[in-house]
C-alpha positions as CSV (number, residue, x, y, z in Angstrom):
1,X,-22.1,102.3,-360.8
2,X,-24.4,102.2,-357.6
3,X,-26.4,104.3,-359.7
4,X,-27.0,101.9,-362.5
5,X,-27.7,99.1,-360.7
6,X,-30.3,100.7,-358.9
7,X,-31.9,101.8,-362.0
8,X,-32.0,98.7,-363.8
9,X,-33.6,97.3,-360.4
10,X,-36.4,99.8,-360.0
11,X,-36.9,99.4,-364.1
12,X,-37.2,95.5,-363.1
13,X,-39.9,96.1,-360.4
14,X,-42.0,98.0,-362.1
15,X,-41.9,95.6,-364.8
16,X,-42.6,92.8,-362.4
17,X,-46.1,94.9,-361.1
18,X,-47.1,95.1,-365.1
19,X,-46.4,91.9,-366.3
20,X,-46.6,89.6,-363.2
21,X,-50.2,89.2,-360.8
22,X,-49.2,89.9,-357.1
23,X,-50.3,85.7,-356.6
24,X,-47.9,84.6,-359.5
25,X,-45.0,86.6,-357.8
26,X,-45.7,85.2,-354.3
27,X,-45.9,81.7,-356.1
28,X,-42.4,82.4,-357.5
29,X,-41.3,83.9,-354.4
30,X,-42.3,80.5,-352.4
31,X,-39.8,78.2,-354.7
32,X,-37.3,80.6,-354.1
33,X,-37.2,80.9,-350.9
34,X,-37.9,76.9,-350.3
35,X,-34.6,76.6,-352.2
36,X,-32.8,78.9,-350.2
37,X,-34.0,77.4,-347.0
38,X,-33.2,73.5,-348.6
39,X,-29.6,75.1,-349.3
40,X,-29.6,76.6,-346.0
41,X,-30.4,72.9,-344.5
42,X,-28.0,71.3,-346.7
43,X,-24.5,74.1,-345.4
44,X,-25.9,73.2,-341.6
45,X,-25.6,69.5,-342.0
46,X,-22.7,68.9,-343.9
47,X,-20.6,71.5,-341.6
48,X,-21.4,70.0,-338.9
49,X,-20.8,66.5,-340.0
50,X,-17.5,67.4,-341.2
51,X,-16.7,68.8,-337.7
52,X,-18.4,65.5,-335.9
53,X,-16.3,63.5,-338.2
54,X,-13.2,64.7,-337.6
55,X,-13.9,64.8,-333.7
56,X,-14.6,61.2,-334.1
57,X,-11.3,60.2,-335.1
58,X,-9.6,61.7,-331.6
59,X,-12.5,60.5,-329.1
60,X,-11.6,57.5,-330.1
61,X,-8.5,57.7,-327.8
62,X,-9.7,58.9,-325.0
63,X,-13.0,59.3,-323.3
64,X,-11.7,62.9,-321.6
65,X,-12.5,64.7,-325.5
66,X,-16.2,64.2,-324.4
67,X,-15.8,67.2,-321.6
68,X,-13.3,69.2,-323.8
69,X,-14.8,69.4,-326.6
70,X,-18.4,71.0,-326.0
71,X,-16.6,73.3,-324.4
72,X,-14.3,74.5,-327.0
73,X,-17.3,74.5,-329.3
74,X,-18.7,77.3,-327.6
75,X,-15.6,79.0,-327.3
76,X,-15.7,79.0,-330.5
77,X,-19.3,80.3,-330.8
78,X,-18.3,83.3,-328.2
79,X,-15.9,84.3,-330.8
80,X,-17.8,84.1,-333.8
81,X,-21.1,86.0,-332.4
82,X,-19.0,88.5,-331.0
83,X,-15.9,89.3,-333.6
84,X,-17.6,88.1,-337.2
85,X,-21.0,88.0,-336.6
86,X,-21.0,90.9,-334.3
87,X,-24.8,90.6,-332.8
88,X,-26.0,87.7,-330.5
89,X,-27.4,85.0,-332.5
90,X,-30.8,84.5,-331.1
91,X,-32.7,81.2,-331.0
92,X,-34.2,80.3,-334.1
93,X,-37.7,79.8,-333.8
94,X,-38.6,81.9,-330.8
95,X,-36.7,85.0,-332.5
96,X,-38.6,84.7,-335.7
97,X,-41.6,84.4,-334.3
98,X,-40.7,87.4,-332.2
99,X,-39.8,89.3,-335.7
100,X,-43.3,88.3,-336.8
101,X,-45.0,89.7,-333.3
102,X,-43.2,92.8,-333.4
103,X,-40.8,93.4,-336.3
104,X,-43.6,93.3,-339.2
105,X,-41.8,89.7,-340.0
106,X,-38.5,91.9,-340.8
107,X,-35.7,90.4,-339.9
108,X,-31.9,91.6,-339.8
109,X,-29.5,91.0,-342.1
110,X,-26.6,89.2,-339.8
111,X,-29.2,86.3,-339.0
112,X,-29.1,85.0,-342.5
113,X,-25.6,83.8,-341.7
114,X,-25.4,84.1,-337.9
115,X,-26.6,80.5,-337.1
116,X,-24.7,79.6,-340.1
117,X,-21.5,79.6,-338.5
118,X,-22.6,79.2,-334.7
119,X,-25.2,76.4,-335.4
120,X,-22.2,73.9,-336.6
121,X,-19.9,74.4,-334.2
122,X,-22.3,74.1,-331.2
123,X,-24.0,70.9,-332.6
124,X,-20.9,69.8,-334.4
125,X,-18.4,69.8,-331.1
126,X,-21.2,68.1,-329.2
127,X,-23.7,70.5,-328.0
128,X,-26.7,68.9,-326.8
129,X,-29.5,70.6,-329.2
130,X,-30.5,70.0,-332.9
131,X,-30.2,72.0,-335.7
132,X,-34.0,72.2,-336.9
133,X,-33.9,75.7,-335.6
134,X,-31.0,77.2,-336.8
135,X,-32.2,75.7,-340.2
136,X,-35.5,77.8,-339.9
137,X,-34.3,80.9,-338.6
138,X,-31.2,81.1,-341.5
139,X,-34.4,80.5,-344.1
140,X,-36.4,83.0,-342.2
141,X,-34.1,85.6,-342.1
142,X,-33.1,85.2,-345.9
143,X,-37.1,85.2,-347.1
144,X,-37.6,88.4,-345.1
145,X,-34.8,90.2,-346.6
146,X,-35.7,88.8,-350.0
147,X,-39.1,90.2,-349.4
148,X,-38.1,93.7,-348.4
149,X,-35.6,94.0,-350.8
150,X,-38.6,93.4,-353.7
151,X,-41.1,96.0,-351.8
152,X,-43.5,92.7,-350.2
153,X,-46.1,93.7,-347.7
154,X,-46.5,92.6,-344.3
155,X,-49.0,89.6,-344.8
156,X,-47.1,88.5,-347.5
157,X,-43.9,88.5,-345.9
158,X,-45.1,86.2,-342.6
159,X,-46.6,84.0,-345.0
160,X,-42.8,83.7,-346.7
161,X,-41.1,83.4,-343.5
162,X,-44.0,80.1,-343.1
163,X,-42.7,79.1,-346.5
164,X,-39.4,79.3,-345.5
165,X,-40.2,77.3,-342.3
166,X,-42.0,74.3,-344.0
167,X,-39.0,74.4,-346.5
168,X,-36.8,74.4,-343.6
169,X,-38.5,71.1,-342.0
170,X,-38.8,69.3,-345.4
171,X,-35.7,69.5,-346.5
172,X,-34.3,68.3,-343.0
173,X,-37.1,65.2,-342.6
174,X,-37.9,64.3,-346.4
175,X,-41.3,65.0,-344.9
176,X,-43.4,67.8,-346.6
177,X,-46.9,67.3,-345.2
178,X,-45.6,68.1,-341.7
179,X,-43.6,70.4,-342.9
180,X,-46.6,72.3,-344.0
181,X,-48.1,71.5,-341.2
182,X,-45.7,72.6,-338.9
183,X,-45.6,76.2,-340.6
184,X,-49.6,76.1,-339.9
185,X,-49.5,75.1,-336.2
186,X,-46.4,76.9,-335.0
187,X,-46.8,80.3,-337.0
188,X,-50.3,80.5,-336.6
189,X,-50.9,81.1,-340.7
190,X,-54.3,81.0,-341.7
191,X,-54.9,77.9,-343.4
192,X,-56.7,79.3,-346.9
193,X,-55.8,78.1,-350.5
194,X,-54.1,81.2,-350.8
195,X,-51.4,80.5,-347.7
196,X,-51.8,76.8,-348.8
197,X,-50.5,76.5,-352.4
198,X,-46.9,78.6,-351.3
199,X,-46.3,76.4,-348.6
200,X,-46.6,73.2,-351.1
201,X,-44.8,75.0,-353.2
202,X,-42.2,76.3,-350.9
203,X,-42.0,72.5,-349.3
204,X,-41.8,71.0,-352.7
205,X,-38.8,73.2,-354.0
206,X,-37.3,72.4,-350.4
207,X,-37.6,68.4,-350.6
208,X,-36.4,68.5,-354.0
209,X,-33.1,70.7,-352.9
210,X,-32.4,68.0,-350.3
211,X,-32.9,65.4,-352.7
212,X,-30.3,66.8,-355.0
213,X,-27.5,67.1,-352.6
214,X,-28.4,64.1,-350.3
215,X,-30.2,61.6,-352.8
216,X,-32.3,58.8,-350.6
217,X,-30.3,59.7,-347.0
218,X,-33.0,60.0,-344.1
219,X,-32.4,60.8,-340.5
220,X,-34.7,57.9,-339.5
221,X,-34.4,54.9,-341.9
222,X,-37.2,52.7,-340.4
223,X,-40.0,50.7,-341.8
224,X,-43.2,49.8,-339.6
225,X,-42.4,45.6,-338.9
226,X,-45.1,45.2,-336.3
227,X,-48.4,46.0,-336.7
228,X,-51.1,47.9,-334.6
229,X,-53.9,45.6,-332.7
230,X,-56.6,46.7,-330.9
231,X,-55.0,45.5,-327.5
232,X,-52.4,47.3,-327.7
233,X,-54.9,51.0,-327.1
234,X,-54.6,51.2,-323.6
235,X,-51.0,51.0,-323.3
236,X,-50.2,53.5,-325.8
237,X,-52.9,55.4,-323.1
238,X,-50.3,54.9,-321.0
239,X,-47.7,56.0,-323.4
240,X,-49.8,59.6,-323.9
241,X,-49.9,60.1,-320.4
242,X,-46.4,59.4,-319.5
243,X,-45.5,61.8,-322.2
244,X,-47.6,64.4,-321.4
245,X,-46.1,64.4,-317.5
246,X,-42.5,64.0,-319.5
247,X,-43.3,67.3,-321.7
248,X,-44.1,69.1,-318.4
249,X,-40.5,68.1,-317.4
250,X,-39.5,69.2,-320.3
251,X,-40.6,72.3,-320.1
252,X,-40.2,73.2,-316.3
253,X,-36.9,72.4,-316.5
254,X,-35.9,74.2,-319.7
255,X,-37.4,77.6,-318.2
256,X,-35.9,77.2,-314.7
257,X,-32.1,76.7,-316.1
258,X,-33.1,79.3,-318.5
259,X,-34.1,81.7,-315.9
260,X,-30.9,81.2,-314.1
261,X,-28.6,82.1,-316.7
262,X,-30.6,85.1,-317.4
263,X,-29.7,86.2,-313.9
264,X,-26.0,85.9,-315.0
265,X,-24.8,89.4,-316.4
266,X,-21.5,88.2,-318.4
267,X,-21.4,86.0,-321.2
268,X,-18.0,84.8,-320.1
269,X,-19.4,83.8,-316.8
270,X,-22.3,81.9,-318.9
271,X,-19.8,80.2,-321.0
272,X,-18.0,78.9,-318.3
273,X,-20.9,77.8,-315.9
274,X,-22.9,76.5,-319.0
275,X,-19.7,74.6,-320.7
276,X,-18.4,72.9,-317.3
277,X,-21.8,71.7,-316.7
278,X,-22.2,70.3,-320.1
279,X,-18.7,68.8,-320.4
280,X,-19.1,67.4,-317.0
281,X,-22.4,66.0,-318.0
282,X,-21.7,64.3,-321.3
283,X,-18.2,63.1,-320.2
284,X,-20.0,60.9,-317.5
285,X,-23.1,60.4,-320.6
286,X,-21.7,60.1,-323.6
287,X,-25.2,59.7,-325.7
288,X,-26.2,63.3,-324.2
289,X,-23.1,64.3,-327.1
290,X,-24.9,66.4,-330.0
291,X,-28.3,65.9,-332.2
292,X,-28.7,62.3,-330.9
293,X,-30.3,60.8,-333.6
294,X,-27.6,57.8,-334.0
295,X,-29.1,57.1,-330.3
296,X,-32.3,57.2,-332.0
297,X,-31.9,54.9,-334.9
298,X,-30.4,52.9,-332.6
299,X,-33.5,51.9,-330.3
300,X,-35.2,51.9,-333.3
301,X,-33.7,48.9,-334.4
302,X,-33.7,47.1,-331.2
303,X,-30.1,47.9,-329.9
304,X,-30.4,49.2,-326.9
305,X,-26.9,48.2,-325.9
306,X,-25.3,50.1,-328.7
307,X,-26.3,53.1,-327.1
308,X,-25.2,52.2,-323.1
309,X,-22.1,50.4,-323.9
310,X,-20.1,53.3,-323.6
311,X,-21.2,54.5,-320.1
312,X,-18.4,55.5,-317.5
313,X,-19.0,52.9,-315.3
314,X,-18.7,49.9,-317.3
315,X,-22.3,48.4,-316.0
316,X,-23.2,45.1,-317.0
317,X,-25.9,45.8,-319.5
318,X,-27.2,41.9,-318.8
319,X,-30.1,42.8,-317.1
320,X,-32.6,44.5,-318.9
321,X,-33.8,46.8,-315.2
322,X,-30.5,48.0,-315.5
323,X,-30.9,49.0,-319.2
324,X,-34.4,50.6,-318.4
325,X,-32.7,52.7,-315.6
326,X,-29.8,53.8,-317.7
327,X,-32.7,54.7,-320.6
328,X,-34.5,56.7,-318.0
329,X,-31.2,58.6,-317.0
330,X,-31.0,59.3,-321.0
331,X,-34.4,61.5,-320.6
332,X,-33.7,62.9,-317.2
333,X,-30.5,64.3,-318.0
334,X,-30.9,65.3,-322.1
335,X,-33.1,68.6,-321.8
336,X,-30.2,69.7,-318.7
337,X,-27.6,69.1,-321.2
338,X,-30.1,71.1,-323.9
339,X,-30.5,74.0,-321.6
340,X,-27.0,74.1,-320.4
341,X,-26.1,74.5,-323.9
342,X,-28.4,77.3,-324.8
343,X,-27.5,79.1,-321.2
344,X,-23.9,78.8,-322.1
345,X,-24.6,80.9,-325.6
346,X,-24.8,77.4,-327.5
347,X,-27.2,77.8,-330.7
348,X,-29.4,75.0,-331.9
349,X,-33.3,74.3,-331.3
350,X,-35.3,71.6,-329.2
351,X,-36.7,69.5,-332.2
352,X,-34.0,67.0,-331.7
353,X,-34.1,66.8,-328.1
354,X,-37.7,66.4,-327.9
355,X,-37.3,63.4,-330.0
356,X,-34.4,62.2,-328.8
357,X,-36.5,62.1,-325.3
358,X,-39.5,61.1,-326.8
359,X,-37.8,57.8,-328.5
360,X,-35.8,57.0,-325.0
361,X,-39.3,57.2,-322.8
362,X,-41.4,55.3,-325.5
363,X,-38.5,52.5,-325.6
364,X,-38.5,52.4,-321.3
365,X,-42.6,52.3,-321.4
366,X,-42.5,49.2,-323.7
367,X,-39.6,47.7,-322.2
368,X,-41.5,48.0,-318.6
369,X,-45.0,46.7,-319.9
370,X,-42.7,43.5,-321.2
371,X,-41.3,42.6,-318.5
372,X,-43.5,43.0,-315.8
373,X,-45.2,40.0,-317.4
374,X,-48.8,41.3,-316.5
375,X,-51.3,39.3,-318.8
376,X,-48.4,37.5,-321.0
377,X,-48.8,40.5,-322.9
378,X,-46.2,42.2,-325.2
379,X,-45.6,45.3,-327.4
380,X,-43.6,46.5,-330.1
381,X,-40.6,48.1,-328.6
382,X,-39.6,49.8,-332.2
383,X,-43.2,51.1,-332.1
384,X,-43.4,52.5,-329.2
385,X,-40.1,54.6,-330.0
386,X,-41.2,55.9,-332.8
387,X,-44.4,56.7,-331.0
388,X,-43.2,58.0,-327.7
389,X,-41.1,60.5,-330.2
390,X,-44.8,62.0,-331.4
391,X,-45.9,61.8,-327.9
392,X,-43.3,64.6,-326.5
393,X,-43.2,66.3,-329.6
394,X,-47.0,67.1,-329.5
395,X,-46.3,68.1,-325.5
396,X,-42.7,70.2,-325.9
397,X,-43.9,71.9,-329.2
398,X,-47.3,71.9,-328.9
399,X,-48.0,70.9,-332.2
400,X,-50.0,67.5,-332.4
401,X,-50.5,66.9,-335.8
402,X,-46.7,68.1,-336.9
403,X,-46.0,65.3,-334.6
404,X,-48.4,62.8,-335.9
405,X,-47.8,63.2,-339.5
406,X,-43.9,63.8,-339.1
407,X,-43.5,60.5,-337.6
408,X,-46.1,58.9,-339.9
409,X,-43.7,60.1,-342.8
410,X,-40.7,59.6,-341.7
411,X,-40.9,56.0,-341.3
412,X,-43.5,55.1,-343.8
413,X,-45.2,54.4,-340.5
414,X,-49.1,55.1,-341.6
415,X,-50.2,51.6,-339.7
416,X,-49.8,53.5,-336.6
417,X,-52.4,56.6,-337.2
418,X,-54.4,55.6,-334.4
419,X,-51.7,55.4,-331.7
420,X,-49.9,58.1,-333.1
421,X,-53.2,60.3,-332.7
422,X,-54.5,58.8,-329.3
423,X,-50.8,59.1,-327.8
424,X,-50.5,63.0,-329.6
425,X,-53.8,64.3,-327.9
426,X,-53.5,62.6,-324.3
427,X,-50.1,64.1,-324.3
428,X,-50.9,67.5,-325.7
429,X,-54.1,67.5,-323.4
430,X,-52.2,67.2,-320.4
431,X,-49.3,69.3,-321.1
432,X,-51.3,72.0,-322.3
433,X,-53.1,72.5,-319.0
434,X,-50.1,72.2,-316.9
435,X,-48.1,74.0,-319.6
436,X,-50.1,76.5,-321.2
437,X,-48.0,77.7,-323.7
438,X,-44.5,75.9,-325.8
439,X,-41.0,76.7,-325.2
440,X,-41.0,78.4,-328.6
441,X,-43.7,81.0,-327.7
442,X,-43.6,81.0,-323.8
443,X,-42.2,84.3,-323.7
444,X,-43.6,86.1,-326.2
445,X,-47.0,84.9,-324.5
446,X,-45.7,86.4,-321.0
447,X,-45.2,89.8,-323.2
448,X,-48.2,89.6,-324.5
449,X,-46.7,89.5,-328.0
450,X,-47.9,86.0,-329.0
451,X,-49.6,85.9,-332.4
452,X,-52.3,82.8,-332.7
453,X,-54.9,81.5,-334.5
454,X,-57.7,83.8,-333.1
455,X,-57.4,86.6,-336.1
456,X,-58.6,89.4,-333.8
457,X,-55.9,88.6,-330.9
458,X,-53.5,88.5,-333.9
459,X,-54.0,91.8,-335.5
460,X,-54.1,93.2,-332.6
461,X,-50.7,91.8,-331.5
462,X,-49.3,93.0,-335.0
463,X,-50.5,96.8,-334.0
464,X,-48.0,99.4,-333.5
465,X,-50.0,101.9,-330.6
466,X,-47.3,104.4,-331.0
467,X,-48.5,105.5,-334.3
468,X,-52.0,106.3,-333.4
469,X,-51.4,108.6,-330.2
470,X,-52.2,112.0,-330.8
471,X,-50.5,114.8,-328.7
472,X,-52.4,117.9,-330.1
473,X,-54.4,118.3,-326.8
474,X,-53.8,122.2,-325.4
475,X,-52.3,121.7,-321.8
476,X,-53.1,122.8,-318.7
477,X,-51.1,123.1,-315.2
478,X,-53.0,122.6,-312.0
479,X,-52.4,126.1,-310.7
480,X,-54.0,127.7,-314.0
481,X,-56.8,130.1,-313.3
482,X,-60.2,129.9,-314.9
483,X,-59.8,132.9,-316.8
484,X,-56.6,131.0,-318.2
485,X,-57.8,127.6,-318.9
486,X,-60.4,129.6,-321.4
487,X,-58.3,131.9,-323.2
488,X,-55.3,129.6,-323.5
489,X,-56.7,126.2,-323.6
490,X,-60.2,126.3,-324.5
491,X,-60.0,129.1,-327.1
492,X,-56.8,127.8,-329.1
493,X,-57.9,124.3,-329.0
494,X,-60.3,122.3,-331.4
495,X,-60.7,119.7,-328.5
496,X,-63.2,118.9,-325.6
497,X,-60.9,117.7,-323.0
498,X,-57.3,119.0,-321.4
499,X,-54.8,117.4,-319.5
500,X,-53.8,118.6,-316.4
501,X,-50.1,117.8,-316.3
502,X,-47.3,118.6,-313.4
503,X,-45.5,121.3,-315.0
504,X,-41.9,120.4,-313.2
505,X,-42.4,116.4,-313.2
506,X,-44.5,115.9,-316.8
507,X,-47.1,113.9,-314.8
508,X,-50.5,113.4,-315.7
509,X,-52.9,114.8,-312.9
510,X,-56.2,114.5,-314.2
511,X,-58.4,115.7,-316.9
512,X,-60.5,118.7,-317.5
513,X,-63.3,118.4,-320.0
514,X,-65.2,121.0,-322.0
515,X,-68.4,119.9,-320.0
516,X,-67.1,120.3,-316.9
517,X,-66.4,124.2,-317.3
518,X,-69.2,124.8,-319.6
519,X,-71.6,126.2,-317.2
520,X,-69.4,128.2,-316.0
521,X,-66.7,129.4,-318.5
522,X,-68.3,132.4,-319.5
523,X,-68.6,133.6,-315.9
524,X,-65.7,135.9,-315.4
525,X,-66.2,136.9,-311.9
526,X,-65.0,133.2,-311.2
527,X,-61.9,133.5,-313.6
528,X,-59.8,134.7,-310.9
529,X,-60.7,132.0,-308.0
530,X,-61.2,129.0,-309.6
531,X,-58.6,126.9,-310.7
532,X,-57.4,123.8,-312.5
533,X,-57.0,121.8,-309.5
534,X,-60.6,122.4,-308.3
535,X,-62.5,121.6,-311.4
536,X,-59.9,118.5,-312.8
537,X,-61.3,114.9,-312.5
538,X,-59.4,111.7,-312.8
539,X,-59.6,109.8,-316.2
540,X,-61.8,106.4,-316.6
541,X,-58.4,104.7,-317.2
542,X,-55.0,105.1,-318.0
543,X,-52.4,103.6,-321.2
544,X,-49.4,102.8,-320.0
545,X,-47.9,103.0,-323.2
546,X,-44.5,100.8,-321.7
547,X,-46.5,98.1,-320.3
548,X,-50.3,97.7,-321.5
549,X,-50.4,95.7,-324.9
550,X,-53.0,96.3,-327.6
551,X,-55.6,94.3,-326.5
552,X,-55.7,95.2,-323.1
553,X,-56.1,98.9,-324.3
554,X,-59.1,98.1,-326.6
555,X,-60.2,96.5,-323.0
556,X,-59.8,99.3,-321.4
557,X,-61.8,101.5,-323.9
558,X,-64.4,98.8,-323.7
559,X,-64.7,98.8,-320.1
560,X,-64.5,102.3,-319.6
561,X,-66.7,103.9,-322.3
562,X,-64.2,106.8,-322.7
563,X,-63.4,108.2,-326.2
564,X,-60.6,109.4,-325.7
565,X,-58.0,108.0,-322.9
566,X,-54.5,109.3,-321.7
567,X,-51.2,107.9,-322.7
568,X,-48.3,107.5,-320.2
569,X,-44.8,106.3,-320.8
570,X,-42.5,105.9,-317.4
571,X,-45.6,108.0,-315.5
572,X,-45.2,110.9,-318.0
573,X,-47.7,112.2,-319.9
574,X,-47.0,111.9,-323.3
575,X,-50.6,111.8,-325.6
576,X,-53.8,110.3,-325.9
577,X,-55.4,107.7,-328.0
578,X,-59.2,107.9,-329.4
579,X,-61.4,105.1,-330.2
580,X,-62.1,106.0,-333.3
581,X,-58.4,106.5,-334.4
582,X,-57.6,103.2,-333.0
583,X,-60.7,100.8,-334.9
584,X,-58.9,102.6,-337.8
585,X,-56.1,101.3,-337.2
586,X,-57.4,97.8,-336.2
587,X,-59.3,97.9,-339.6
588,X,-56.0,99.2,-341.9
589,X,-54.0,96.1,-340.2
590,X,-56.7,93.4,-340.5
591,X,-56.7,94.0,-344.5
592,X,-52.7,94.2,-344.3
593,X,-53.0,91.2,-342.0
594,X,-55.4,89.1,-344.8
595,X,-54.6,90.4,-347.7
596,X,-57.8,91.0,-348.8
């Protein structure tokens, strides 16, 4: 039976490369897989609703269920990674960019389900993160298997996964522009009327999914009231900058709790250090529970005290410093309860946070600049929410225009292009210098693995150096005589330079080269008193196969001059690597890389 069905696929294939151009099957390929990824949206959202719903009904007793239930949640998540899914269920947009980076954008099978199941319960019993990436990284994994599974190269299965993103983010928003956009900014795709027409199509198929199961439903059902005026510029100044120092927050803090938790060896330890924390925070913050975007909505529409009537403490919400204090304690305290989740083995992504921060600072900025009562001069509140959203996007993410033109379209909101640009670029400006790289790809830029823009930095990061070293070189021991490094180097080997290796250790000692002995190689009365140790040189530079990336070898080759250099893995010798093998390389990858 296996048999068969492997037949009639194979007899399918090779109908597909006679009777279907390579651009037509990609074309395809993009609908399909922004279907998936607008099915993939659609399971995400209405699990977790169900679970939030039927929370709902026993919070309403008692305000304890806020600590318990977070916690449960990832109980819940411990057991599903580890006894159904069986792998760890990694973040969703920083692990498919990793797969991109370094996997050849192949990415395992247990991911398309993984978040599936873990995404849910985390958001659904109250974790504080959103579940944009989870969406992303389900329709990621499913468009890389689809891909391998019909024999798709390497370029076209990254630009897939980028369909599957922008699917991802339409489906979620209604909003397919940014959704295109975002695949652009955050994946790094070239922007070419090739990539172009899959991603529409990919974010068209997506939108239209979403549309099906969820008819007009939006997560942001807002119409711009106020307009812009020209007065109002240097405030939403003020607006870029405060996000830009709020993105830095942001992201400092993120990495620090992150850093600690990676210092924690047992899961069971990060569950229980990561849940109390959370439970403890939202029981005492209620709004911190889950995505946040009722919080959002909220604001939105003017109702600040909707979203602080709940707090512990009963405060009188008369008095609208206190309401601007509780607001700021909204932004202070979200990404902790974010990062707590993630460092407790929660699974979800930052999009919601970000603009569940973004909305709360814009809100406390306006609210501030009314009622300091400089000038008799007000703003629109409900602009400056839906503003201060873009504003911390463009910082956290790094992705200005996804920020500019997902707000714009979520709300109809096109009156406010200029603040939503002038308050994007001040606060990506700022947050790029004192941030240099987003949450999503701040480790992968540590590595060294970061794919960008700059197509030379990017094929290079997409290079696999193992496959060009060469370890045909004739070897050489330091106490080898003359006489022997001719008749059992030189003479059996069709290459101008020897390693001189420790023969107990495996280390690399230097380097003998053919011109080095030439003068004297034919001289026999030397054969028996010179030796490898006194003619050996050190090489112009070393690989360190384990640590140096791609472009720091072709750096190293530049720098050096050499032709050929040495290859070492844990100090060991283990190769070299020639220039002229490695451009080959670099020039085989650049056309997988274009397609062209």
């Amino acid at each position: 039976m296996g048999i068969r069905k492997k037949t009639w696929f194979t007899k399918l294939l090779v109908w597909r490369v006679k009777h279907i151009s390579e651009r037509q099957f990609i074309y395809f390929l993009s609908i399909l897989v922004g279907f998936t990824s607008g099915v993939g949206a659609v399971i995400l959202k209405n699990l977790t609703h169900t679970f939030q719903h039927l929370l709902e009904l026993i919070q309403y007793y008692h305000q304890a269920f806020y600590f318990v239930f977070p916690i449960i949640g990832l109980i819940l998540v411990y057991l599903v990674a580890k006894y159904i899914v069986r792998h760890k269920v990694s973040h969703g947009i920083p692990s498919t960019l990793f797969a991109i980076s370094q996997n050849k954008g192949l990415i395992r099978k247990y991911q398309m389900f993984g978040s599936l199941l873990t995404a849910p319960l985390t958001v659904g019993f109250g974790g504080s993160v959103g579940l944009e990436g989870p969406t992303v990284a389900t329709g990621a994994a499913i468009s890389s298997n689809i891909a391998r599974m019909l024999h798709v190269n390497q370029s076209q299965r990254n630009l897939l996964i980028g369909c599957a993103a922008a699917g991802a983010l339409s489906s979620i928003f209604k909003a397919p522009i940014a959704a295109i956009i975002f695949a652009i900014e955050v994946f790094s795709l070239d922007l070419t009327i090739v990539s172009l027409l899959p991603l529409l199509l990919a974010s068209i198929s997506a939108i239209i999914t979403s549309y099906f199961f969820f008819g007009d439903d939006i997560l942001l059902p807002f119409k711009i009231e106020d307009a812009f005026e020209l007065k109002d510029i240097p405030f939403y100044i003020v607006l870029g900058t405060v996000a830009g120092l709020t993105s830095i927050y942001f992201t400092k803090v993120y990495v620090q709790i992150n850093n600690y938790f990676e210092t924690i060896d047992s899961p069971i330890r990060r569950l229980i250090v990561g849940g109390i924390g959370l439970g403890i925070l939202i029981y005492f913050i209620p709004p911190l529970y889950g995505e946040g975007f009722d919080v959002i909505n909220s604001l939105v529409q003017g109702n600040p005290e909707k979203v602080l009537k709940n707090n512990i403490f009963q405060i009188d919400l008369a008095n609208v410093w206190v309401i601007i204090i509780l607001l700021a304690g909204l932004v202070l305290f979200k990404i902790i309860a974010s990062a707590l989740t993630f460092g407790a083995g929660g699974v979800g992504g930052i999009f919601a946070p970000s603009l569940f921060m973004g909305s709360i600072m814009g809100n406390c900025v306006a609210k501030i600049i009314n009622n300091l009562g400089l000038f008799q001069l007000r703003v629109s509140e409900s602009n400056f929410t839906l503003v201060g959203m873009a504003g911390l996007m463009a910082g956290v993410l790094h992705a200005p225009l996804t920020a500019i033109f997902l707000i714009a379209e979520v709300t109809g909101g096109y009156e406010l292009f200029i603040p939503l640009m002038i308050t994007a670029a001040i606060s990506y400006s700022i947050t790029k210098y004192g941030s240099p790289h987003s949450v999503y790809n701040m480790e992968l830029a540590k590595r060294g693995d970061l794919i960008t823009h700059d197509k030379d930095h990017a094929v290079l990061t997409l290079m696999d150096i193992n496959k060009v070293i060469e370890n045909n070189f004739a070897i050489v021991y330091p106490t080898m005589s003359l006489g022997d490094i001719v008749n059992k180097a030189v003479v059996t080997s069709n290459r101008n330079i020897f390693p001189v290796i420790d023969a107990k250790e495996k280390k690399l000692l230097g380097i003998i080269l053919l011109d080095d002995i030439r003068s004297i190689m034919f001289n026999q009365k030397l054969y028996n008193n010179v030796f490898a140790n006194d003619i050996m040189q050190m090489p112009p530079e070393v690989i360190e196969i384990d640590k140096d990336k791609t472009t720091q070898i072709m750096q190293k080759f530049q720098d050096s001059g050499a032709w050929n250099l040495p290859v070492i893995k844990k100090g060991k010798y283990i190769g070299f690597v020639s220039k002229s093998k490695l451009l080959t390389a670099y020039r085989r990858e650049l056309i997988n890389f274009t397609g062209s």
